[in-house]
N, C-alpha and C positions, 0 to 999 in steps of 0.2 A: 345639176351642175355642182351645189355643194358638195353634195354625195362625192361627189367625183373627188372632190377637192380633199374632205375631210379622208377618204379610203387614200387618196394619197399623200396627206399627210402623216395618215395613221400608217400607211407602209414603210413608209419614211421612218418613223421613229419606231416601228418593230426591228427593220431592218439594221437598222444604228443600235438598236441596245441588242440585238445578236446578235453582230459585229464584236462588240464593246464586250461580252462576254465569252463569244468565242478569245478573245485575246485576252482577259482575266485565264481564264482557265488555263492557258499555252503559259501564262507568267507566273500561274500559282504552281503545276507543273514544274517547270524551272527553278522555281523559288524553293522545291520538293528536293529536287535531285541538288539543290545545291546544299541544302538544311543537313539531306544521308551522307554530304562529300564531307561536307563541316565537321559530322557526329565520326564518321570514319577516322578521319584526321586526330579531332582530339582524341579517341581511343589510342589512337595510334602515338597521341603525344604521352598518355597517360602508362602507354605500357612503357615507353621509352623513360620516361620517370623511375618507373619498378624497378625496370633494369639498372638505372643508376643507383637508385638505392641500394641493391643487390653489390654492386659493384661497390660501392663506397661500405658497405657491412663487409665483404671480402677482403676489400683495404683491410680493414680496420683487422680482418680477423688475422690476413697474412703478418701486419705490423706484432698482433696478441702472439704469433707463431715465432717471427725473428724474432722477436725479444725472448720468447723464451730459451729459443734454442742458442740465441745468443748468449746468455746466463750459464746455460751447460759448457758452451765451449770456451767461455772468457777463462779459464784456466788458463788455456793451451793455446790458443791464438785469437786472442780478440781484435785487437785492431785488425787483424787482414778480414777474418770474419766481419766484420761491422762494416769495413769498406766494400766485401763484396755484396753484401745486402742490403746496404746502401743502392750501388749499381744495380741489383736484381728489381728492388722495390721500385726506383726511378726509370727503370725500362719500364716496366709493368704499368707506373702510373701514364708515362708518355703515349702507350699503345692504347688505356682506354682514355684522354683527353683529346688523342688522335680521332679514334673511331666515333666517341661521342660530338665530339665537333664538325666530323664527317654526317653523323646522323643530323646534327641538328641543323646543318647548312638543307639538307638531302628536305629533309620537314620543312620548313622554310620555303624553300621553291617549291613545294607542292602547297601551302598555304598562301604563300603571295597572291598564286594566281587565282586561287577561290575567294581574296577579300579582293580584287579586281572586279571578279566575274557579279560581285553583287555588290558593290557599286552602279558597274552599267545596269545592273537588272531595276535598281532603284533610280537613276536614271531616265534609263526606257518606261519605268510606272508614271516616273512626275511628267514628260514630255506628253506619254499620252491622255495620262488625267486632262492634262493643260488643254492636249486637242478636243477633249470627249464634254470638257465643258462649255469651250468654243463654237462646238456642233451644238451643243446641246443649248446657247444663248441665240443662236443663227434658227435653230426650229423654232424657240420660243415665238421671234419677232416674226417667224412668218407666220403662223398658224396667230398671232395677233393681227396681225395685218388682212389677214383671212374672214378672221372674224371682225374688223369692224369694214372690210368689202360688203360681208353679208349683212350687215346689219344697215347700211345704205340703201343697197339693194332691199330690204325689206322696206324701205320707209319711201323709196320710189313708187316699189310698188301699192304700198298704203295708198299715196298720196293718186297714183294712177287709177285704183279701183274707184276712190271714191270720188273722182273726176268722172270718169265714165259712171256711177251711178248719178250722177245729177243730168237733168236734161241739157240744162243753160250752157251745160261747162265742156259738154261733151268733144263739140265742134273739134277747133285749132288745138283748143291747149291739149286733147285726147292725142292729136298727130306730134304734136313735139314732142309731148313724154314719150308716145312708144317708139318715136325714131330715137331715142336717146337708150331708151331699155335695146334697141338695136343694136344703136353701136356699144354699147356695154359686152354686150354678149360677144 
């Protein structure tokens, strides 16, 4: 009857900790494919970076070009030159504050939803830590409760063998323990 008791107890908690691992594994998993979306992204922030840098040295070099060539033509018409370069440079800067504002809106909603996604992933760890320690305080108290059953049950039966090893004692009190070992069982 122990036997019985302790193989299922002891399935019990085989069965609960691979459980418990199967579902580490599925969250570490998870927590993988979310770590490659993350390293993507930032690549992905980091070239968008380069590129602005690219773009802001291109600034910079278009600005080192109209001046120069502004300097050749202020002979001959500098103010209409310097106005239309003006207009040329202020399209040109509008088109990349446009596009880089478009990128970075674009990056944006594909990172929102990945610092979402692990959130809930850390979420779903603490709920089921919460459960796996709750199971895990509910086997405690049984497999205690288990063992001080058996440890009763051993001191009955102490007391029953050495009843029935005495002559005197055998009689009555020999029939009430073992209807008691009866209804136990």
């Amino acid at each position: 009857m122990v036997v019985i008791i302790s193989c299922i107890a002891g399935g019990l908690l085989v069965g609960f900790l691979i459980g418990w691992l199967i579902q580490q594994v599925r969250l570490n998993s998870k927590l993988n494919e979310l770590v490659i979306e993350k390293t993507q992204l930032q690549k992905d922030l980091e070239a968008d970076a380069e590129r602005m840098q690219w773009l802001e040295l291109t600034q910079e070099k278009l600005k080192e070009s109209f001046k120069a060539l502004s300097a050749d033509l202020l002979s001959s018409n500098a103010s209409q030159f310097l106005n239309q370069a003006r207009e040329k440079l202020s399209e040109v800067l509008e088109l990349q504050k446009r596009d880089w504002g478009l990128q970075k809106e674009e990056f944006k909603g594909m990172v929102d939803p990945l610092g979402k996604n692990l959130e809930e992933l850390d979420r779903q760890i603490q709920e089921m830590e919460q459960k796996r320690e709750g199971a895990y305080q509910s086997l405690i108290q049984q497999v205690t409760q288990l063992g001080l059953s058996h440890q009763e049950l051993q001191k009955t039966t102490l007391n029953l063998t050495q009843a029935l090893k005495s002559s005197t004692v055998r009689g009555r009190w020999g029939e009430v323990q073992l209807r008691r070992i009866a209804e136990m069982a």
